[in-house]
C-alpha positions as CSV (number, residue, x, y, z in Angstrom):
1,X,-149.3,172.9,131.1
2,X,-151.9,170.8,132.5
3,X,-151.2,167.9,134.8
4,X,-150.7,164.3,133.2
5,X,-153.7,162.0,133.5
6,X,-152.0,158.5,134.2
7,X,-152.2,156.4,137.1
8,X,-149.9,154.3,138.8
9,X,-150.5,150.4,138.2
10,X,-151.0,148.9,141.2
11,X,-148.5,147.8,143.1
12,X,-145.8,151.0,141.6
13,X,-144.7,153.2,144.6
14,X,-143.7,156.1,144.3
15,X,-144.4,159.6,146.3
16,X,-146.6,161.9,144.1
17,X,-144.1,164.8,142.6
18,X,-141.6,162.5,140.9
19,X,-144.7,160.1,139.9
20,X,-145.8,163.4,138.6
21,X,-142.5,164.4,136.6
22,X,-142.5,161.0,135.3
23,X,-146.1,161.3,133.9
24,X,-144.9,164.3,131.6
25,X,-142.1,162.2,130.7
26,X,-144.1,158.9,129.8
27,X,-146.8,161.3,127.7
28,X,-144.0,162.8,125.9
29,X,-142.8,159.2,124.6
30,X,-146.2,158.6,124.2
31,X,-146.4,161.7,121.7
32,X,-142.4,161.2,119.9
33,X,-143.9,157.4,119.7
34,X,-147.0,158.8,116.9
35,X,-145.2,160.9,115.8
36,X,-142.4,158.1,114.7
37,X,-145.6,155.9,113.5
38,X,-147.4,158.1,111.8
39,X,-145.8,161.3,110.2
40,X,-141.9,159.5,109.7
41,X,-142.1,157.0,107.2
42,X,-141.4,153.9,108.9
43,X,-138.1,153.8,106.4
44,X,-137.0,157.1,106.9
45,X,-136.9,156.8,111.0
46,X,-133.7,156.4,112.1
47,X,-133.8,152.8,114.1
48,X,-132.1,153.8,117.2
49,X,-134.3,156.4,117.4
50,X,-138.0,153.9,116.8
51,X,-136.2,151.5,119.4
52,X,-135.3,153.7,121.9
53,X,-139.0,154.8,121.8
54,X,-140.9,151.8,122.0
55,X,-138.6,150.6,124.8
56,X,-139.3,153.9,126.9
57,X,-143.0,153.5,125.9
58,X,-142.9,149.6,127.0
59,X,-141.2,150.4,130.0
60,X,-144.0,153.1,130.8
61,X,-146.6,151.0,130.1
62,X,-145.0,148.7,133.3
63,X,-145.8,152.0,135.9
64,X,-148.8,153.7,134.5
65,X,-152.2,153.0,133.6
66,X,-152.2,154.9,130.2
């Protein structure tokens, strides 16, 4: 699996591996989140599951440049 391609905003610190693991994290909300907007009818996605990703995908967007 190739490496993530986000950056850290400025300001974020944190040493390269775990900003690294956190990456593959944020790109896999990233993904769950269009998958949830675009393949589950909005109807048929459970809400604790659509909130739970658009508050991992918010808090993302706090650390990394997407």
């Amino acid at each position: 699996m190739s490496e993530p391609d986000l950056k850290l905003k400025p300001g974020i610190k944190m040493d390269a591996d775990t900003a690294n693991e956190v990456a593959k994290i944020a790109c896999a909300l990233k993904a769950l989140s269009l998958y949830t907007t675009l393949v589950i009818p909005r109807e048929d996605c459970p809400e604790d599951i659509a909130r739970s990703v658009e508050e991992g995908t918010a808090a993302m967007q706090k650390l990394f440049t997407w």
